[in-house]
Every structure is written in structure tokens, then in C-alpha cells.
C-alpha positions in Angstrom: 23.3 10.0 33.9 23.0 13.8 33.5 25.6 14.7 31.0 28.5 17.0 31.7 28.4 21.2 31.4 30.9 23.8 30.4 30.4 25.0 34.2 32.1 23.1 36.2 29.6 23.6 39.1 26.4 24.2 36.8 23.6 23.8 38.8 22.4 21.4 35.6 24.9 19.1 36.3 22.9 17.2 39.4 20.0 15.3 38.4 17.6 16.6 41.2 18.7 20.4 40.4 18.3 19.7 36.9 14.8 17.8 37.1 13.5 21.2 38.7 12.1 23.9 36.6 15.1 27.2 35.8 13.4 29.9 38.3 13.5 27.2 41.4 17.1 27.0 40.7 17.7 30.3 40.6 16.2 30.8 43.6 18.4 27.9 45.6 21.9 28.8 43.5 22.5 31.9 46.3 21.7 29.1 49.0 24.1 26.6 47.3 28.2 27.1 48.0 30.5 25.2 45.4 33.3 22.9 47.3 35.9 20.2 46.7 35.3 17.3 47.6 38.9 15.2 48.4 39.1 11.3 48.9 38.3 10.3 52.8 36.4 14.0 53.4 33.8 13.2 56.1 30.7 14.4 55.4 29.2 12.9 58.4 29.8 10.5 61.5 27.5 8.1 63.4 25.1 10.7 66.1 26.5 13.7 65.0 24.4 17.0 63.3 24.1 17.1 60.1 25.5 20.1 59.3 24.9 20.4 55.6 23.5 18.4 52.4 25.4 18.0 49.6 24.1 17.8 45.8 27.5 15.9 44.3 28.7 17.5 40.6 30.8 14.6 39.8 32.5 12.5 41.9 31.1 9.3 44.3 30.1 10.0 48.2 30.1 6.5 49.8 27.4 5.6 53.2 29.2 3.0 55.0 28.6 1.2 57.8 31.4 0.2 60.5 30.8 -2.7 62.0 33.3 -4.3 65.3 36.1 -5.3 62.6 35.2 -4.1 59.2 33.6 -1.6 57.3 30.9 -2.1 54.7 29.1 0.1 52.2 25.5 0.0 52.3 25.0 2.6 49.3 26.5 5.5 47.2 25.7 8.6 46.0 27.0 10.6 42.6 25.3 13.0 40.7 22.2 11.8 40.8 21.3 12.7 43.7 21.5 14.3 47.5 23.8 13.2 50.2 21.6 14.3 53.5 18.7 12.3 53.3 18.0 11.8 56.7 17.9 15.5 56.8 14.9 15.6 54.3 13.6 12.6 56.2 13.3 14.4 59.5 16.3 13.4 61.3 19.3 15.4 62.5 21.4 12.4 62.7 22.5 8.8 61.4 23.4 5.9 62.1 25.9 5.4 59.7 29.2 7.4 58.0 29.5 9.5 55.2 32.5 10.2 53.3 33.9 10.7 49.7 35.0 7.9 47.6 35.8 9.3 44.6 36.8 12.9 44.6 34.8 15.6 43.3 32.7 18.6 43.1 29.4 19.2 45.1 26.9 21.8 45.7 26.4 22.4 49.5 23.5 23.6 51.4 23.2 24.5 54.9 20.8 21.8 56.6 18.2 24.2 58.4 18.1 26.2 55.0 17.6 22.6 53.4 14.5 22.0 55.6 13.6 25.6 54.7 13.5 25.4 50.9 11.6 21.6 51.3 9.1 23.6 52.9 8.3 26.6 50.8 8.9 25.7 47.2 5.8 24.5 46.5 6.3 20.9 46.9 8.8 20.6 43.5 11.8 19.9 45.2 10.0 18.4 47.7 8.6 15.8 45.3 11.6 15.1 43.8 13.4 14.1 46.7 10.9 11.8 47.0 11.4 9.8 44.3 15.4 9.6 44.5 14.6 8.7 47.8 12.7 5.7 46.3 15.4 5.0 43.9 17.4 4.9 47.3 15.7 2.4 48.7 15.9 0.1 45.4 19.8 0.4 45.6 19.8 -0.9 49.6 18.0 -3.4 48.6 19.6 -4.8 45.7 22.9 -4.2 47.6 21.5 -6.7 50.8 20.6 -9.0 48.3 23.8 -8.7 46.3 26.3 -9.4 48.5 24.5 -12.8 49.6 23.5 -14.0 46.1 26.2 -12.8 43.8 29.3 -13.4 42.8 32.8 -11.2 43.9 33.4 -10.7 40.2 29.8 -9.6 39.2 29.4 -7.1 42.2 33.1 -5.5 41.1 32.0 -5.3 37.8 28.8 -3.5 38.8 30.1 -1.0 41.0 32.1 0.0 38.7 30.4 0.5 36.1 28.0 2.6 38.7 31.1 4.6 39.3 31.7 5.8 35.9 28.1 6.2 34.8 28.5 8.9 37.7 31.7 10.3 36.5 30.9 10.3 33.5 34.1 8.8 32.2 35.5 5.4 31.9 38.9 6.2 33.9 38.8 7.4 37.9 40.3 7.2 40.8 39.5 4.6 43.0 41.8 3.3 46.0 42.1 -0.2 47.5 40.1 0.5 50.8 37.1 1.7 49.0 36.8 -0.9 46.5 37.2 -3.6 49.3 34.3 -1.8 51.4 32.3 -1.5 47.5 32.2 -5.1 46.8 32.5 -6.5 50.6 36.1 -8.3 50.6 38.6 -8.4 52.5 41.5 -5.7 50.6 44.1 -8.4 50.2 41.2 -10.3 47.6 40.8 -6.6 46.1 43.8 -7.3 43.4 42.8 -10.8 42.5 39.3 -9.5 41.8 40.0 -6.7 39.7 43.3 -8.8 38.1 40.3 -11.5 37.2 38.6 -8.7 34.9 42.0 -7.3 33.6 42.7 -10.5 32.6 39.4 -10.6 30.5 40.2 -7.6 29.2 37.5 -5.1 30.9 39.4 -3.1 32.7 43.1 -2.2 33.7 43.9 -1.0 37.7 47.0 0.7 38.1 48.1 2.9 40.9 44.4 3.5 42.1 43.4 4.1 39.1 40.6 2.5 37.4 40.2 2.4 33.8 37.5 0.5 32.2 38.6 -0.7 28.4 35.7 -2.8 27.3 32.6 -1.4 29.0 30.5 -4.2 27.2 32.6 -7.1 28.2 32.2 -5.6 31.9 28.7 -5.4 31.7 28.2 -8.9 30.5 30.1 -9.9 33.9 28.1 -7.3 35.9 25.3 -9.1 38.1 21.5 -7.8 36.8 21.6 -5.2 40.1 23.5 -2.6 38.0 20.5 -2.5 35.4 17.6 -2.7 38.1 19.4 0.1 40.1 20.1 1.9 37.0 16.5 1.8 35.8 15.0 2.7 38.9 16.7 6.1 39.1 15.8 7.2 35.4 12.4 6.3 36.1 13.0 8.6 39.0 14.7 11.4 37.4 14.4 10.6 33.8 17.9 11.8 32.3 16.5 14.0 29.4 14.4 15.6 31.7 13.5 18.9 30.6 16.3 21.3 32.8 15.9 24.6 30.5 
């Protein structure tokens, strides 16, 4: 994942900002406005405008899904990426939710300016929507897949370990209702899932706090999505790409 800056809101510190060359981000950074992102901020409801895309700092945005008597998460976004992609797909709407999951920082952009920029710089940021938009569709698969075919335990494990990669830090918040939704359970199994992997040492949950003690011992209970998704996106945006 893209490493951490001295600038809180660096431009650098979003993979698709910092795969593209210096004098295209200087161009967008007078088109990008730095905000706060809170746990539970709605970015987005079902058949409303998008107003805005976001290119998250740190912190998790989640896509969900609500369904008649639940709510599931179909993907997530951190700094790797772009929450709007229906915007750069063509749409002015979705189907699904948008909020944040882990609080943060983000880099927002007004939508029509969005399409503007797509447009006119020359296909660079263009193409590399592209392929995180791939990388996208990797993680909706594996996550369809997942939650038929794995284990409670090894999808826990490999959300959370998606979490951190994207905060960059092995202790974060990370509340009841979201992990439920993360790792499609009800919330009363949420404690006897994560107390399964304090148990073995991984990780300790405390207060909505997550902090992961043994990140090897978690990965060996992860399921192999969190290293298919994981690969997909470097091949995407490699993380040492060139961001000078």
C-alpha cells in the first residue's frame, strides 16, 4: 500500500494520485478540497447524484448493499483508490450506499469537474482509473465467492488485514455494525468470531478497537482472497510506482 507522508493530505498518499506523473497533480490539487471523513458519513445513497468523488488518504469507505432485513458489504475502498466509480463509469447514480467505515482523510472532487479532468488529461488519469477499476472488479468477485466458500474465521481475518494494509497500521477503529456487514454475520456472532482469533493470539478487540498482535498468525487464518485481492491491485497500481 502507498506508504505514509509528512502531509497529512499529500496528494502522494493515494495510489491513483500517486501513480500519475507530478505536473498532472499539480494541475488536479486546486480541484481537490481536503475533508474529514467520520464513522457513518454518507457519501452516497441508493438513486441519488453523485455529488462528489472521493480519493481516501487513509481511512476505509465501505459500498454496501441493504437488502429487506440486513445490510451487506459488497466492497471497500482505502487509499488505493477512488470512491465514485460509477461517476467515471458514466452514471450519475447507484444502486447501492456509500459510507465510511473507518474514519479518515480524503481528497474530494466535485463530480462534473471529475468527468472534466477524465476528459482532458490526456488519457493518464483516465487509464488509471481503469485499471483500479479492474482491481475492483477482482475484489467483487472474490467477495461473492467468499462468503459462500469460506469460512467466518478466514473472511474476518482477511478483512482485517485489508483494513490495516490501508491504514497503514496494525491498530484502528472498527465498530460492531461494520464488521458484521465486513464478514456477513449477524452482530451477536461478531464477538465470538473475533474472541476465536484473540484466543489464538492474532489480534485483541477492545472497545471498537482493533489491534492486530501477530499479523503472521492472522494471515495464516486468512482465506487466499486477501492475497488474490492484494495482488491484483499492485499489479494495478504497482506500490513503488514512480510518484516524483
Amino acid at each position: 500500500m502507498a506508504s505514509g507522508t509528512a502531509d497529512p493530505y499529500d496528494l502522494r498518499g493515494n495510489r491513483i494520485l500517486a501513480a500519475l506523473p507530478k505536473s498532472e497533480r499539480e494541475r488536479l490539487r486546486g480541484h481537490l478540497e481536503p475533508v474529514e471523513l467520520a464513522v457513518g458519513d454518507v457519501l452516497w445513497r441508493p438513486g441519488e447524484r453523485i455529488e462528489a468523488v472521493y480519493f481516501p488518504v487513509t481511512g476505509v469507505c465501505s459500498i454496501v448493499t441493504d437488502l429487506d432485513n440486513s445490510t451487506v458489504e459488497v466492497a471497500t475502498v482505502g487509499d488505493e483508490g477512488v470512491v465514485g466509480l460509477p461517476v467515471f463509469l458514466g452514471v450519475a447514480t447507484s444502486t447501492e450506499r456509500c459510507l465510511c467505515q473507518v474514519p479518515g482523510r480524503a481528497l474530494r472532487m466535485d463530480a462534473d469537474r471529475f468527468r472534466h479532468e477524465i476528459a482532458v488529461l490526456d488519457g493518464q488519469l483516465q487509464q488509471t482509473l481503469q485499471r483500479f477499476t479492474q482491481s475492483m472488479f477482482t475484489q467483487l468477485a472474490r467477495n461473492a465467492g467468499c462468503i459462500h466458500s469460506h469460512l467466518t474465521h478466514q473472511r474476518c481475518a482477511r478483512w482485517l488485514l485489508m483494513t490495516a494494509d490501508r491504514m497503514h497500521s496494525d491498530r484502528f477503529p472498527l465498530t460492531q455494525k461494520f464488521l458484521a456487514q465486513m464478514i456477513a454475520v449477524r452482530r451477536s456472532s461478531v464477538s465470538e468470531v473475533a474472541g476465536a482469533l484473540a484466543e489464538d493470539a492474532c489480534i485483541q478487540y477492545s472497545r471498537g478497537i482493533i489491534t492486530i498482535l501477530d499479523r503472521d498468525r492472522l494471515q495464516a487464518h486468512a482465506c487466499s482472497c486477501y492475497r488474490i485481492i492484494r495482488d491484483a491491485l499492485d499489479t494495478a497500481l504497482p506500490p513503488h510506482a514512480d510518484s516524483a
